[in-house]
CHARMM-style PDB file with segment names, atoms N, HN, CA, C and O in Angstrom:
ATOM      1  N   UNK     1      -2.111   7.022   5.903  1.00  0.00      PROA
ATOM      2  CA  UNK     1      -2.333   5.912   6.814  1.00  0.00      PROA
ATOM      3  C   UNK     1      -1.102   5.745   7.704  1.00  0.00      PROA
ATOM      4  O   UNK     1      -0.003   5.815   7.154  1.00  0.00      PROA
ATOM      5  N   UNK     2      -1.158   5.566   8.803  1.00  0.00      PROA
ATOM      6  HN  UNK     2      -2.050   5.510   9.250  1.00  0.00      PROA
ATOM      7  CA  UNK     2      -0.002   5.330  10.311  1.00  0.00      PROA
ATOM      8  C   UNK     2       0.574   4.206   9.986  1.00  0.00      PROA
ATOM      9  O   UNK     2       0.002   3.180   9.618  1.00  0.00      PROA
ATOM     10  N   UNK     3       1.895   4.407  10.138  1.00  0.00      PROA
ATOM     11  HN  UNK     3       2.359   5.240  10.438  1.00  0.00      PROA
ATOM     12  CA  UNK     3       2.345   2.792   9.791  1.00  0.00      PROA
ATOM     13  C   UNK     3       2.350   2.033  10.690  1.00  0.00      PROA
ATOM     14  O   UNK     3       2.517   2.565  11.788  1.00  0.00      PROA
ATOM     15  N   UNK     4       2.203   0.702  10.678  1.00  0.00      PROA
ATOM     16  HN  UNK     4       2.067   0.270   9.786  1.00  0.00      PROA
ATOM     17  CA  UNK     4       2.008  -0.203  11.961  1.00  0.00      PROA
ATOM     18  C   UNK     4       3.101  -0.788  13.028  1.00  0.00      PROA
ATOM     19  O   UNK     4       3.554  -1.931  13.098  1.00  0.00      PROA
ATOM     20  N   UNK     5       3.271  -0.092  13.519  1.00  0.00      PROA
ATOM     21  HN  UNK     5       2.903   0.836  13.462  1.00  0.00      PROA
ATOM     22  CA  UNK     5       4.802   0.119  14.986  1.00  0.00      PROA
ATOM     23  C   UNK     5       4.880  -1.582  15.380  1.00  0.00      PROA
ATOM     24  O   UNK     5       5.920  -2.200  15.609  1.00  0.00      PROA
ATOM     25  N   UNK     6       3.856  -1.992  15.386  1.00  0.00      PROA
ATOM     26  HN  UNK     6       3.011  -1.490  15.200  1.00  0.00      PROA
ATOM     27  CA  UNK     6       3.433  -3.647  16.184  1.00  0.00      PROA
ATOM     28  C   UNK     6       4.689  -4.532  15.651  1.00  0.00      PROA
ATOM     29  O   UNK     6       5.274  -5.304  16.411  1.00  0.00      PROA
ATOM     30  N   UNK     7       5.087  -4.353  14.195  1.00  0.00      PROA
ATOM     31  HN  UNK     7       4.612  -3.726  13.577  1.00  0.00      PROA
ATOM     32  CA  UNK     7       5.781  -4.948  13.739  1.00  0.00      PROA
ATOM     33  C   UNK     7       7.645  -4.737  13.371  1.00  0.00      PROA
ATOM     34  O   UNK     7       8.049  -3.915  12.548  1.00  0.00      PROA
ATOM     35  N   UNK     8       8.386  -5.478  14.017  1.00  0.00      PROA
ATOM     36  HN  UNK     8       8.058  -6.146  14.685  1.00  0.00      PROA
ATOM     37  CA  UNK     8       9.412  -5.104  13.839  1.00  0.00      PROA
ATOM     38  C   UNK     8      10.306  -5.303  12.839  1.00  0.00      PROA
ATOM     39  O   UNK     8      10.793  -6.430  12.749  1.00  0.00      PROA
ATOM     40  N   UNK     9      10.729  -4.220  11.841  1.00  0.00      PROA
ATOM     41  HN  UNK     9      10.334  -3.304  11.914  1.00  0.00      PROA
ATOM     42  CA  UNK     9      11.526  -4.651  10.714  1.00  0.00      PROA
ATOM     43  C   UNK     9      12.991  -4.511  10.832  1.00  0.00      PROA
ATOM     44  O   UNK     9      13.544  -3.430  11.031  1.00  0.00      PROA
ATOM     45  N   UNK    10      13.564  -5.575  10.709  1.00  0.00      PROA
ATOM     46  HN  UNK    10      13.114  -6.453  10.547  1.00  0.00      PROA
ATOM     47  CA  UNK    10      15.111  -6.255  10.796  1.00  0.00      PROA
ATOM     48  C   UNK    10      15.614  -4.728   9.538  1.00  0.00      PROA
ATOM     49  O   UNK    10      15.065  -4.488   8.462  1.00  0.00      PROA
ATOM     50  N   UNK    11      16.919  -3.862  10.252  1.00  0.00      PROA
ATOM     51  HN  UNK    11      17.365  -4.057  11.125  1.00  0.00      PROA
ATOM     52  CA  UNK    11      16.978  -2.862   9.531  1.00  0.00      PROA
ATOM     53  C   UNK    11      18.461  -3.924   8.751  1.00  0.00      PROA
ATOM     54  O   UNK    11      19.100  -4.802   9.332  1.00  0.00      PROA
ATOM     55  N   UNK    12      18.654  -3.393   7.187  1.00  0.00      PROA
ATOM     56  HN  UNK    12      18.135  -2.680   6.715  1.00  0.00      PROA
ATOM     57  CA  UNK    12      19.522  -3.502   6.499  1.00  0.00      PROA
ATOM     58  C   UNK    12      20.595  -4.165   6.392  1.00  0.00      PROA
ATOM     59  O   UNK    12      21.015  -5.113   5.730  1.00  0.00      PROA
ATOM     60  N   UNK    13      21.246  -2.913   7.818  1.00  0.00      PROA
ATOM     61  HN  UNK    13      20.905  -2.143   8.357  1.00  0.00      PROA
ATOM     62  CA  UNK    13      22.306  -3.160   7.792  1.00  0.00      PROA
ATOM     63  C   UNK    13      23.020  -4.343   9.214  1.00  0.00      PROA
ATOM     64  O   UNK    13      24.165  -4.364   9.666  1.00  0.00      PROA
ATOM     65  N   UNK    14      21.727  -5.262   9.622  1.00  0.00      PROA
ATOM     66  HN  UNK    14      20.797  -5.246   9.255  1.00  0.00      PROA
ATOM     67  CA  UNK    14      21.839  -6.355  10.315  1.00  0.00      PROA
ATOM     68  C   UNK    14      21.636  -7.489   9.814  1.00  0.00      PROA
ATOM     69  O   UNK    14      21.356  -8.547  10.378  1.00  0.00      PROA
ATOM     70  N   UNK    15      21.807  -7.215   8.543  1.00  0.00      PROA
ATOM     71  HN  UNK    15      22.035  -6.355   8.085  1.00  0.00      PROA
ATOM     72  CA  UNK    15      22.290  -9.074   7.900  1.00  0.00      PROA
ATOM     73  C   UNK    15      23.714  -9.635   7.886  1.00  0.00      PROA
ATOM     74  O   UNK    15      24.664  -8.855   7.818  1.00  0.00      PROA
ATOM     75  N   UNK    16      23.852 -10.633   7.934  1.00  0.00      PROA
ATOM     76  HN  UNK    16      23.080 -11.267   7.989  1.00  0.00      PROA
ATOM     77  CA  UNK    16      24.870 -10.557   8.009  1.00  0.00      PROA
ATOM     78  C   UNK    16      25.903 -11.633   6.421  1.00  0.00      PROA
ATOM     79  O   UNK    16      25.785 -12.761   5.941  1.00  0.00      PROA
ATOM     80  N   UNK    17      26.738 -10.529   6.178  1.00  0.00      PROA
ATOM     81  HN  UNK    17      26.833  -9.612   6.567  1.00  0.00      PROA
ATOM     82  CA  UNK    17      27.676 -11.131   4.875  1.00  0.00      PROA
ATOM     83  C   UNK    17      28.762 -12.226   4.989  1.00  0.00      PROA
ATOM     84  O   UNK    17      29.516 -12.403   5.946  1.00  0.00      PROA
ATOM     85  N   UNK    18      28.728 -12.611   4.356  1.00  0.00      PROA
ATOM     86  HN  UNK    18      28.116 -12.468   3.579  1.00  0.00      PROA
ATOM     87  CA  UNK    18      29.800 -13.885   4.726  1.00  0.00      PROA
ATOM     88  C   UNK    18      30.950 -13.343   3.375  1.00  0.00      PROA
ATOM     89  O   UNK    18      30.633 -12.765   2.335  1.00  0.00      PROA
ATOM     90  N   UNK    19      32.304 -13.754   3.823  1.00  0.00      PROA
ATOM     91  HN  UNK    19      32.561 -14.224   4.668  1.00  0.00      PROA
ATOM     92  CA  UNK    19      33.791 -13.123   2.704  1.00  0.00      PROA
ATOM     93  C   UNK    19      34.251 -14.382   2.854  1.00  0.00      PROA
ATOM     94  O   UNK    19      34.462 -14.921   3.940  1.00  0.00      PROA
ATOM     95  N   UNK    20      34.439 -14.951   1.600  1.00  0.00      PROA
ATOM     96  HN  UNK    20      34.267 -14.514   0.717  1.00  0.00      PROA
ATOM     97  CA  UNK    20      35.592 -16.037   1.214  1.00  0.00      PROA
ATOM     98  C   UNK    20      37.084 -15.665   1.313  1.00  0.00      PROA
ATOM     99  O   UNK    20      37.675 -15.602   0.234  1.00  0.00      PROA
ATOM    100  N   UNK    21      37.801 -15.403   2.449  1.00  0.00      PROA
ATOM    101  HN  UNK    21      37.321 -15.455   3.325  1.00  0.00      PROA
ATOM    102  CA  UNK    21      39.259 -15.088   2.215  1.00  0.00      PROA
ATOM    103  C   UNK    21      40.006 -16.180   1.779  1.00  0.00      PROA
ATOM    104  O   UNK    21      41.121 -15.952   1.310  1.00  0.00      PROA
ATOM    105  N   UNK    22      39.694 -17.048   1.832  1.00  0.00      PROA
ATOM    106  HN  UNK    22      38.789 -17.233   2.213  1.00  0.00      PROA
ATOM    107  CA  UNK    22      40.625 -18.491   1.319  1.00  0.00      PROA
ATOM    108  C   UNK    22      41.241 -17.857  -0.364  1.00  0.00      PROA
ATOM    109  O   UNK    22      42.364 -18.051  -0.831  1.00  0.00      PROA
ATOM    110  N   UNK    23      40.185 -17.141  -0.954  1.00  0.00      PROA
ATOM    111  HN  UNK    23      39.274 -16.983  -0.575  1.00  0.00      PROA
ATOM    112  CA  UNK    23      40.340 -16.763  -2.639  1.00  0.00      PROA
ATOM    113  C   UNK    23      41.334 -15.381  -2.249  1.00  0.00      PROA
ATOM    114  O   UNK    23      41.367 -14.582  -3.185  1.00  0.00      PROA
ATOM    115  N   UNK    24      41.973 -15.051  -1.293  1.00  0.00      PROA
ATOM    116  HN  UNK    24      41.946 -15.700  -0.533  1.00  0.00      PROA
ATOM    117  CA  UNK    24      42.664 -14.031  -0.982  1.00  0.00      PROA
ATOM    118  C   UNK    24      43.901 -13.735  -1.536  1.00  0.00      PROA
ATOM    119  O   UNK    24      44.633 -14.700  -1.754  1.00  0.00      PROA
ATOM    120  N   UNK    25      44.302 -12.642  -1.810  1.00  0.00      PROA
ATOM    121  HN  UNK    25      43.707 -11.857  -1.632  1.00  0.00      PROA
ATOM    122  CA  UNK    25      46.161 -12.674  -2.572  1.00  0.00      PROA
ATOM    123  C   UNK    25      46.880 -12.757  -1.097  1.00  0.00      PROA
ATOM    124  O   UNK    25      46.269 -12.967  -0.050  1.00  0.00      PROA
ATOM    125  N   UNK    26      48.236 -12.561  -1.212  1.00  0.00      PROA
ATOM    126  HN  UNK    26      48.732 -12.390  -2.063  1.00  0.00      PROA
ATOM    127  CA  UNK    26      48.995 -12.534  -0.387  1.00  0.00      PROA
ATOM    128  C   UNK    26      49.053 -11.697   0.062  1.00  0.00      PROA
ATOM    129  O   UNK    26      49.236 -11.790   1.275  1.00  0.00      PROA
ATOM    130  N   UNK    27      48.933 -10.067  -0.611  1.00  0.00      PROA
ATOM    131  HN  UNK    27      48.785  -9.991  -1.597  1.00  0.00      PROA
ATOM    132  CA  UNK    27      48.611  -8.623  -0.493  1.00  0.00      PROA
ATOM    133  C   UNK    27      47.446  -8.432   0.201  1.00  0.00      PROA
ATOM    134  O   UNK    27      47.347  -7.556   1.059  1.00  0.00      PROA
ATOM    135  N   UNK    28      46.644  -9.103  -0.066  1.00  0.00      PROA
ATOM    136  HN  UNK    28      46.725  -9.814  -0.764  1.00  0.00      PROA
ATOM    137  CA  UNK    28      45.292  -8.497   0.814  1.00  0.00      PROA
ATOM    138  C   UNK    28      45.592  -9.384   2.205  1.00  0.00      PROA
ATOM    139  O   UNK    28      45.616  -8.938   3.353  1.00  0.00      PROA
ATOM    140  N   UNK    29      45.786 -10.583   1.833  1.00  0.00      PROA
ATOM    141  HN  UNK    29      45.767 -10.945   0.901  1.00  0.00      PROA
ATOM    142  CA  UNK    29      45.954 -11.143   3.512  1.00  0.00      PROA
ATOM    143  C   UNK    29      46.898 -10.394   4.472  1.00  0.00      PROA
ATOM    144  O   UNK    29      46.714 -10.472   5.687  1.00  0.00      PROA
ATOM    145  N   UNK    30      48.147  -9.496   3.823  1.00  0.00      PROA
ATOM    146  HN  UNK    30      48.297  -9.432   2.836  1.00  0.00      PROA
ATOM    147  CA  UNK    30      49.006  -8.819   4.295  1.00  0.00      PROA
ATOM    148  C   UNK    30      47.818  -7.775   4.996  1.00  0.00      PROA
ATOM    149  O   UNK    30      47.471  -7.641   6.169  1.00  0.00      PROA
ATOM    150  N   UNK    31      47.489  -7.290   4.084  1.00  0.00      PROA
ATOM    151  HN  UNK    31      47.771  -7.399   3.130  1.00  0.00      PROA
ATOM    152  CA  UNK    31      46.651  -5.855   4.326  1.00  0.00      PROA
ATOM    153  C   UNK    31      45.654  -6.322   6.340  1.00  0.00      PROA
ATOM    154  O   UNK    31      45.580  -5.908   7.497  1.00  0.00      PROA
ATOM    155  N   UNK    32      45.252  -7.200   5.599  1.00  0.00      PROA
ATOM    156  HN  UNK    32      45.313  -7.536   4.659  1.00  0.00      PROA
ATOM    157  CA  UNK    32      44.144  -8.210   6.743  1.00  0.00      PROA
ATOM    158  C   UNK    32      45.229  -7.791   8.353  1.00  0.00      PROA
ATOM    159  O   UNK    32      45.080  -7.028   9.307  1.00  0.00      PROA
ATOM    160  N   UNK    33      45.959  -8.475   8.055  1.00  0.00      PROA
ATOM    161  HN  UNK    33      46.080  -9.095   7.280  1.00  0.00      PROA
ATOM    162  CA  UNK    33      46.641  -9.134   9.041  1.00  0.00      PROA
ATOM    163  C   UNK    33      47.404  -7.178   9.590  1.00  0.00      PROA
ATOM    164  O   UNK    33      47.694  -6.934  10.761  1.00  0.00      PROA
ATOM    165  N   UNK    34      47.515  -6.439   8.792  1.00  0.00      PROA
ATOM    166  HN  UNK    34      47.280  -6.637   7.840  1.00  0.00      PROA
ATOM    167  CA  UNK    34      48.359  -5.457   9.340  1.00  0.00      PROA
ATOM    168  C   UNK    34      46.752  -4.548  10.115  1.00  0.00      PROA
ATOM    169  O   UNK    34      46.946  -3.876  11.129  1.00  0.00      PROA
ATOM    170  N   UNK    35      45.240  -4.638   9.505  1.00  0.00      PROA
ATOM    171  HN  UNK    35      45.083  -5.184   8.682  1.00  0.00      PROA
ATOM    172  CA  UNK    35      44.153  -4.165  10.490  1.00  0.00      PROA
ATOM    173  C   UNK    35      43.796  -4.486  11.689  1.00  0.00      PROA
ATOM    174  O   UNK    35      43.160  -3.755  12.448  1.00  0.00      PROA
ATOM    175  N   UNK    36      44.264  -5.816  11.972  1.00  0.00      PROA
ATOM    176  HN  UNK    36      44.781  -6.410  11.355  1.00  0.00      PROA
ATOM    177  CA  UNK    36      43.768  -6.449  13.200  1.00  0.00      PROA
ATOM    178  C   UNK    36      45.079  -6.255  13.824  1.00  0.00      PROA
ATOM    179  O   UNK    36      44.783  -6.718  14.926  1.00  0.00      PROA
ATOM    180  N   UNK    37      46.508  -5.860  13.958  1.00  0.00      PROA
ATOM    181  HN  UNK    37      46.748  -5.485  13.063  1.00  0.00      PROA
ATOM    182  CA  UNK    37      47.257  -5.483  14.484  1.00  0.00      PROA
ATOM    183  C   UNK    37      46.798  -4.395  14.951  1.00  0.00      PROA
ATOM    184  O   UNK    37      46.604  -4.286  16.162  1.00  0.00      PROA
ATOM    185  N   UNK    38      46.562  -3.483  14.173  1.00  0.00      PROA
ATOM    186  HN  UNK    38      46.719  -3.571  13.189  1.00  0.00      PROA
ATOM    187  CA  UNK    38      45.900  -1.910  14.342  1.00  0.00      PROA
ATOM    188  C   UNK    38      45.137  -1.553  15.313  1.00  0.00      PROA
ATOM    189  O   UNK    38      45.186  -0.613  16.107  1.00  0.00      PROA
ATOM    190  N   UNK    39      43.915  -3.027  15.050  1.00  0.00      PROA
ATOM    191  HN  UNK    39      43.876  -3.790  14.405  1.00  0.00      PROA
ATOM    192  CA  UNK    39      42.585  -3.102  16.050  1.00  0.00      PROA
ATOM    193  C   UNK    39      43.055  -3.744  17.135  1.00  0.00      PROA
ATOM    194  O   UNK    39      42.194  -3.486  17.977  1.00  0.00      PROA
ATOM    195  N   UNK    40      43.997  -4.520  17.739  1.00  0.00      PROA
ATOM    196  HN  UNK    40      44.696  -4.729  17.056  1.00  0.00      PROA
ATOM    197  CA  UNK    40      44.524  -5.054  18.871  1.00  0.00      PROA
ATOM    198  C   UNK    40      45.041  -3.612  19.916  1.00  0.00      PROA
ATOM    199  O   UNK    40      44.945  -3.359  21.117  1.00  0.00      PROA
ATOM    200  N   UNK    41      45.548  -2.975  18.853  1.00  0.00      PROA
ATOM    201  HN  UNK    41      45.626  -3.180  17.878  1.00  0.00      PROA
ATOM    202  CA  UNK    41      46.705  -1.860  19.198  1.00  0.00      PROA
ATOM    203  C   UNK    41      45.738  -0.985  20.109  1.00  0.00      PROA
ATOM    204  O   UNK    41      45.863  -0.774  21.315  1.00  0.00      PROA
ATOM    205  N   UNK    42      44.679  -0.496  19.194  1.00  0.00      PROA
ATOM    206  HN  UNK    42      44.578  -0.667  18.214  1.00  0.00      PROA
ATOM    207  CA  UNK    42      43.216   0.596  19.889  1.00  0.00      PROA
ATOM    208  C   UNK    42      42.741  -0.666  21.399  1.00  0.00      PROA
ATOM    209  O   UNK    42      42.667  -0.399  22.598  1.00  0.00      PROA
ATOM    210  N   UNK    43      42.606  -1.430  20.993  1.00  0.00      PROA
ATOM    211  HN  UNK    43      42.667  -1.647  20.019  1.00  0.00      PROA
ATOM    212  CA  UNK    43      41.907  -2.176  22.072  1.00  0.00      PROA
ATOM    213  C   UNK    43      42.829  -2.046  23.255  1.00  0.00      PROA
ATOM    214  O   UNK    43      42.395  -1.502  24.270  1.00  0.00      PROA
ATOM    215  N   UNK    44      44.017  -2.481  23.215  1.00  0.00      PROA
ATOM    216  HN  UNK    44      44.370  -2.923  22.391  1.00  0.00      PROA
ATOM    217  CA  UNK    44      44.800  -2.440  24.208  1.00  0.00      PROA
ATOM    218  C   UNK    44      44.918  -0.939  25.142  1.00  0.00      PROA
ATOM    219  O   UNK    44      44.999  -0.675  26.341  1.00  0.00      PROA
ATOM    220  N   UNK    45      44.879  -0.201  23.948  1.00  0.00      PROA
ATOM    221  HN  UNK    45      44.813  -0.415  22.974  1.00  0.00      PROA
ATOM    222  CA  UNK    45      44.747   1.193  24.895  1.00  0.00      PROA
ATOM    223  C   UNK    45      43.228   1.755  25.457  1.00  0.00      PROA
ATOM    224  O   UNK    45      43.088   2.500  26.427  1.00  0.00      PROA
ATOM    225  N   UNK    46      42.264   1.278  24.708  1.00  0.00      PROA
ATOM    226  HN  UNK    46      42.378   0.673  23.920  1.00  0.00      PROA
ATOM    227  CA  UNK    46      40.578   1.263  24.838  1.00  0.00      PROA
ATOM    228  C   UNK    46      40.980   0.764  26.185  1.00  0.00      PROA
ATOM    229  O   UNK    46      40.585   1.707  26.871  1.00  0.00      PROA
ATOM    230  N   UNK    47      41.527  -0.129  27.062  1.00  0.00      PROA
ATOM    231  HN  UNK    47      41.848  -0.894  26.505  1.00  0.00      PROA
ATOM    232  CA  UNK    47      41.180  -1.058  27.933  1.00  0.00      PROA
ATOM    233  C   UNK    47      41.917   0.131  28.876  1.00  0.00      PROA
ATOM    234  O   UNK    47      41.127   0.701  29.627  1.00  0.00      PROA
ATOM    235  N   UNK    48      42.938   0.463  28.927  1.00  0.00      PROA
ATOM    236  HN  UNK    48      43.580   0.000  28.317  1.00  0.00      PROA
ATOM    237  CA  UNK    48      43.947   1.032  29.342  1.00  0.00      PROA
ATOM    238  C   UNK    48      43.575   2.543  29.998  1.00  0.00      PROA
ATOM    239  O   UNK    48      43.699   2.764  31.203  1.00  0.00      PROA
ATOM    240  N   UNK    49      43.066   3.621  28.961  1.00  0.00      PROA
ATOM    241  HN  UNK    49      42.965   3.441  27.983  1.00  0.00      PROA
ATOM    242  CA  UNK    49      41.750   4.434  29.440  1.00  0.00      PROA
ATOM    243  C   UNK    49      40.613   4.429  30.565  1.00  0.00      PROA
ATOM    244  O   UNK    49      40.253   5.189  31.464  1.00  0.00      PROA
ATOM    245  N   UNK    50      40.075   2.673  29.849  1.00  0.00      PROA
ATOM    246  HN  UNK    50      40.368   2.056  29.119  1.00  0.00      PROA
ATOM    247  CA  UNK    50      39.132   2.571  30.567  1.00  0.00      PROA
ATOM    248  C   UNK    50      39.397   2.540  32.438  1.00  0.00      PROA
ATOM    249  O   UNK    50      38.764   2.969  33.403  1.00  0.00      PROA
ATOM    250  N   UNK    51      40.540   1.869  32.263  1.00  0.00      PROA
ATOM    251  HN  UNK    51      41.054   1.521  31.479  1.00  0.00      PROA
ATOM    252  CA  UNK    51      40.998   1.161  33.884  1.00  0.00      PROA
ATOM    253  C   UNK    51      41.274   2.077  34.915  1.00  0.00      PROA
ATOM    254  O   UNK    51      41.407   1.796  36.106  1.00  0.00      PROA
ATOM    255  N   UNK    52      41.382   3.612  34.197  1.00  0.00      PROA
ATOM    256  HN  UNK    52      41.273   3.840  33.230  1.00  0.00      PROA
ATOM    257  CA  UNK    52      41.770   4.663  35.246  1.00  0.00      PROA
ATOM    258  C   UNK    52      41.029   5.608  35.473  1.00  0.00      PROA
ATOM    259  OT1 UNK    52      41.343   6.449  36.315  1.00  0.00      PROA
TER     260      UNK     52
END
């Protein structure tokens, strides 16, 4: 039997999770805080690429 296309199923991996960091060590908030440096770092040059 054809499966029915009409209907759209929300895939998996578009739910969305919620993280309690408040329960965080000092180590992981370290960790946190040194990725989004990282991810600022790519962005800044992402932009930088892009502009030329």
């Amino acid at each position: 039997m054809q499966e029915n296309y009409s209907e759209y199923k929300v895939p998996s991996f578009a739910k969305i999770d919620t993280y309690n960091f408040a329960t965080s060590s000092k180590e992981d908030l370290s960790v946190f805080e040194e990725l989004n440096a990282i991810a600022q770092e790519i962005e800044e040059c992402r932009l930088r690429n892009c502009s030329n």
